[in-house]
N, C-alpha and C positions, 0 to 999 in steps of 0.2 A: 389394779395390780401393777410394779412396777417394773419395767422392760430392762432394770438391770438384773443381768444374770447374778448369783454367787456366785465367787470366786473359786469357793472353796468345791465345787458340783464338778467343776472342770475335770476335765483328766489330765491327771500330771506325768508327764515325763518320769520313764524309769531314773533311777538314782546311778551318776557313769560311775565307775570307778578309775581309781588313778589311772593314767596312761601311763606307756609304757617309759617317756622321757622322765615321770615324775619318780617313777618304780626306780629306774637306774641312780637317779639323782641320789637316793638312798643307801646305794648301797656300797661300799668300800670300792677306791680307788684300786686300778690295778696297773700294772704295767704297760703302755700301750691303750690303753681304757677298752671299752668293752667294742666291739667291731660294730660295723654298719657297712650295709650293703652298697652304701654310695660312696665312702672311699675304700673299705678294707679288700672288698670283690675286687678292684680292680688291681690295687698294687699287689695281693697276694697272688692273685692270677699272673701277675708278672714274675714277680718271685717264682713262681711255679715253672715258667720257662726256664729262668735262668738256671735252677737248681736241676731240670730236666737236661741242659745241653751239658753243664759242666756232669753227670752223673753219665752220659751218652761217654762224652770224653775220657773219664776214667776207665768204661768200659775198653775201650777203644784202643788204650792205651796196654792196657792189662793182657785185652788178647792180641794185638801184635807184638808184645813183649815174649809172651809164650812161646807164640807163632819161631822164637826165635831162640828160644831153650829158655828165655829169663825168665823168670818166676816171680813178679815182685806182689804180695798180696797187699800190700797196704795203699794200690790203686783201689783195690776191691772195699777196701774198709771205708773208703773216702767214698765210691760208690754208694755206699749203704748210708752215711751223713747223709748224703745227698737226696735219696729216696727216703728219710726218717725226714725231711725238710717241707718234700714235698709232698709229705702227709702231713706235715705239722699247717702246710697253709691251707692246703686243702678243708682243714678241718676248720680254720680257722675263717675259711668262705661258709660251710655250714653254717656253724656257729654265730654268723652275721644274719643268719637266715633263720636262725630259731636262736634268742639271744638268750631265753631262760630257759632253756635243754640243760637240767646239770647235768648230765651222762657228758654231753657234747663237750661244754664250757671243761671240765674234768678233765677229759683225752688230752684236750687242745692244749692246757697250760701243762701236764704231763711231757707232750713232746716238744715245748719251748724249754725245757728244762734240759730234758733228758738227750736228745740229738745230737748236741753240739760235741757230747763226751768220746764222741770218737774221732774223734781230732785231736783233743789234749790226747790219745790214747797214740795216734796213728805220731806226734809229734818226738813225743817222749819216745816211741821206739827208733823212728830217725835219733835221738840221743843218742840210745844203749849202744847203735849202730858206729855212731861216731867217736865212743869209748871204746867200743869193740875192737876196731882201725887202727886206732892210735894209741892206746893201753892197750893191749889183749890180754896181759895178764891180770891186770884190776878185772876191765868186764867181762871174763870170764871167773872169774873167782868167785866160789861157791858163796860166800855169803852176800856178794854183790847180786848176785843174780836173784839171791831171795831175797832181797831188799826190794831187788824192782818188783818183784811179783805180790809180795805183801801192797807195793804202793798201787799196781792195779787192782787188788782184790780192794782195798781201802775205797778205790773209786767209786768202784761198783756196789760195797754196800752202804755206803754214804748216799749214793741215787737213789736205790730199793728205800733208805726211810726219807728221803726227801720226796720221793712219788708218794709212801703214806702219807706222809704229812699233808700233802696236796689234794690227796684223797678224803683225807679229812676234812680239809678245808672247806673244800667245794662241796662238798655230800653236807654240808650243814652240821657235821660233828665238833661239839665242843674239842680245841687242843689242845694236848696235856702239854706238863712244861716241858718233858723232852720233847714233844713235836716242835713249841716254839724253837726251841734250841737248836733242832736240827736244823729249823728252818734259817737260821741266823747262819750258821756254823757251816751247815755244806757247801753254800756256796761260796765262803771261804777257802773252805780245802775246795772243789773247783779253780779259784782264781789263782792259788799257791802251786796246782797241779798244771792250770795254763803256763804262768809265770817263769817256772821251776827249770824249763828245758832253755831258756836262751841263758843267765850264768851257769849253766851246765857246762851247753858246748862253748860257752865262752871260755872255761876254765880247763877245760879238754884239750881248746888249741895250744892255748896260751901255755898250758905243762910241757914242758920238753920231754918229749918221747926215743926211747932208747930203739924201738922195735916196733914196726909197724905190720899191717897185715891189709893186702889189697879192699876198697869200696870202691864201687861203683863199676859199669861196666867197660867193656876195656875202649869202646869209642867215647868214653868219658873225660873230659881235660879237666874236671872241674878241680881248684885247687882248695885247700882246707878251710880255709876263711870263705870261700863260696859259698860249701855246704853250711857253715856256721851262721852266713850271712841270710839265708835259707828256714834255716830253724827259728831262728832271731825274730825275724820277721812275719812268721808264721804265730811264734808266741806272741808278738806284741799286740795282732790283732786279736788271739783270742781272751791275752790279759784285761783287754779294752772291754770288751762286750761281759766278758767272766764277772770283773769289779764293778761294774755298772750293776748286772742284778746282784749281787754282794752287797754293795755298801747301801742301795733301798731299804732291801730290809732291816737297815739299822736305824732310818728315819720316821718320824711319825706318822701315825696310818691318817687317812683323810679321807672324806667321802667324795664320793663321784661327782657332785656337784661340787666340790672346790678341790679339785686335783693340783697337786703340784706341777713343777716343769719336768718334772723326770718319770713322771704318766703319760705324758703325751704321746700321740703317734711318733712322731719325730723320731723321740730319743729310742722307742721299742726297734723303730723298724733300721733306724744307723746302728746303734750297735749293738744289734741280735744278726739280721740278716744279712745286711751289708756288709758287717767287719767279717763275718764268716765266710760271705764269699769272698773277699778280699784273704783268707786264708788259704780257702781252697786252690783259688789261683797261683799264690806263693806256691803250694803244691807241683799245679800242673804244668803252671808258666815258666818254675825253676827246675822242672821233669825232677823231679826228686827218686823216679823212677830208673833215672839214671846216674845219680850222684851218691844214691844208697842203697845200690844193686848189692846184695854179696856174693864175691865169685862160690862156684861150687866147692874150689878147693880150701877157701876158706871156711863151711860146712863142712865140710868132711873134717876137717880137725878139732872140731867140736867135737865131732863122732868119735874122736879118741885120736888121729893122725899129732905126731908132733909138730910141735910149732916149730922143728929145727926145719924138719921137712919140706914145710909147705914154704920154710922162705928161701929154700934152697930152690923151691920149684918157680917160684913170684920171683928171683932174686931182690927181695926185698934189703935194702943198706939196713944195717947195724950201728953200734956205739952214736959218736955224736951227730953223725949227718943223719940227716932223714929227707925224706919224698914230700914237696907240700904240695904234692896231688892228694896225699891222702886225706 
């Protein structure tokens, strides 16, 4: 009898299946690519600071402002980015930690999308502010005013079908062509709505104004190209980051295992996170808190007071001199 075994008698090893690096390699490139716990944990954990001390700050800001009769809510709006930020990384350390969770992977791309819209929001109304000042009778004029507010409603339901579409995506649902469309298209309108506010107040200053009406508060010196220079620079970082996920999706898609250069960590975490805190700061660092306070008396003449009134009470100058505080 002979002492060699079959081969075939043996017991064989279960059949592995793919691992998890071969499963990714499969499946579509994404922005930033898919997280891992050995670098994404760490830098979003970071980000999670920083987004927690500047959201401390707005706070801080907001109620010793109070504290002092000023009211300015658009500390509190920046707050709330800021808190939408640090769920977005939060989620996005999850998400490192269970990489095919589509619940998880869904939320996560959700509020990389959607957080940042309160900034173009909180930006465009320092605009309306700075038309307000220096036109009052443009920015107050009834169809200006519904112009602006059809342009935030715009915003908002341009996000509502860009989260479907995102919802679809991830959830495994075939997308119909309007979803591709939106998906193309809103973050256009996003980067036209980041964009929009620096040749705004660029065009605000530049118009000579007959009639001004006090911004900002009264220990404020800041002069009108300040404020302008404020806005500017506030848009340009979020045009930066806006056009970045814009013009992606006009490029060919690619799988995960041959990602382009505008996949990479790199480019996600410059200018998604970085340029936006670079905005927020524009905010805090140029106290916008105090460059586009509006006094009370200038609400109240919203409320119906005339405008001869409140400049008799400001003595605001008339005809062709004007204030370049304002």
């Amino acid at each position: 009898m002979s002492d060699n075994t079959d081969n075939t008698l043996q017991p064989q090893a279960p059949p592995q299946g793919p691992t998890q690096a071969q499963i990714l390699a499969k499946m579509p490139a994404l922005l930033g690519g898919y997280p891992s716990t050995t670098l994404d944990l760490p830098l979003s954990a970071v980000l999670i600071a920083i987004f927690a001390s500047l959201a401390a700050t707005n706070v801080t800001l907001f109620i010793r402002n109070k504290k002092r009769g000023l009211f300015f809510p658009l500390n509190m709006v920046t707050f709330g980015f800021c808190m939408a930020r640090i769920t977005t990384f939060t989620l996005r350390i999850v998400w490192s930690k269970h990489i095919f969770h589509r619940d998880v992977s869904t939320v996560a791309q959700i509020m990389v999308a959607a957080g940042v819209v309160l900034l173009y929001i909180v930006n465009m109304v320092l605009t309306k502010r700075l038309l307000d000042s220096r036109h009052p009778r443009v920015g107050r004029n009834i169809g200006v005013r519904v112009l602006f507010k059809l342009y935030y409603a715009s915003l908002i339901v341009i996000l509502a079908l860009v989260i479907k579409a995102v919802v679809y995506r991830f959830g495994g649902k075939t997308l119909s062509s309007s979803d591709k469309t939106v998906m193309k298209l809103g973050p256009i309108w996003f980067t036209v709505f980041a964009f929009l506010p620096l040749p705004l107040s660029t065009l605000i200053a530049l118009t000579r104004s007959t009639r001004t009406t006090p911004l900002g508060t009264p220990a404020d010196r800041a002069t009108k190209w300040q404020k302008v220079a404020l806005i500017c620079a506030a848009s340009f970082f979020l045009t930066l980051g806006a056009s970045i996920r814009a013009g992606i999706n006009f490029l060919p898609a690619r799988l995960n295992s041959n990602p382009a250069w505008y996949h990479h960590r790199a480019v996600f975490y410059v200018f998604l996170p970085v340029v936006e805190i670079c905005a927020v700061l524009v905010f805090v660092a140029g106290r916008m808190d105090r460059k586009f306070y509006v006094p009370k008396t200038v609400v109240e003449t919203k409320e119906g007071e005339s405008m001869e009134s409140l400049q008799e009470k400001e003595g605001v100058r008339e005809g062709g001199r004007e204030s370049d505080s304002v």
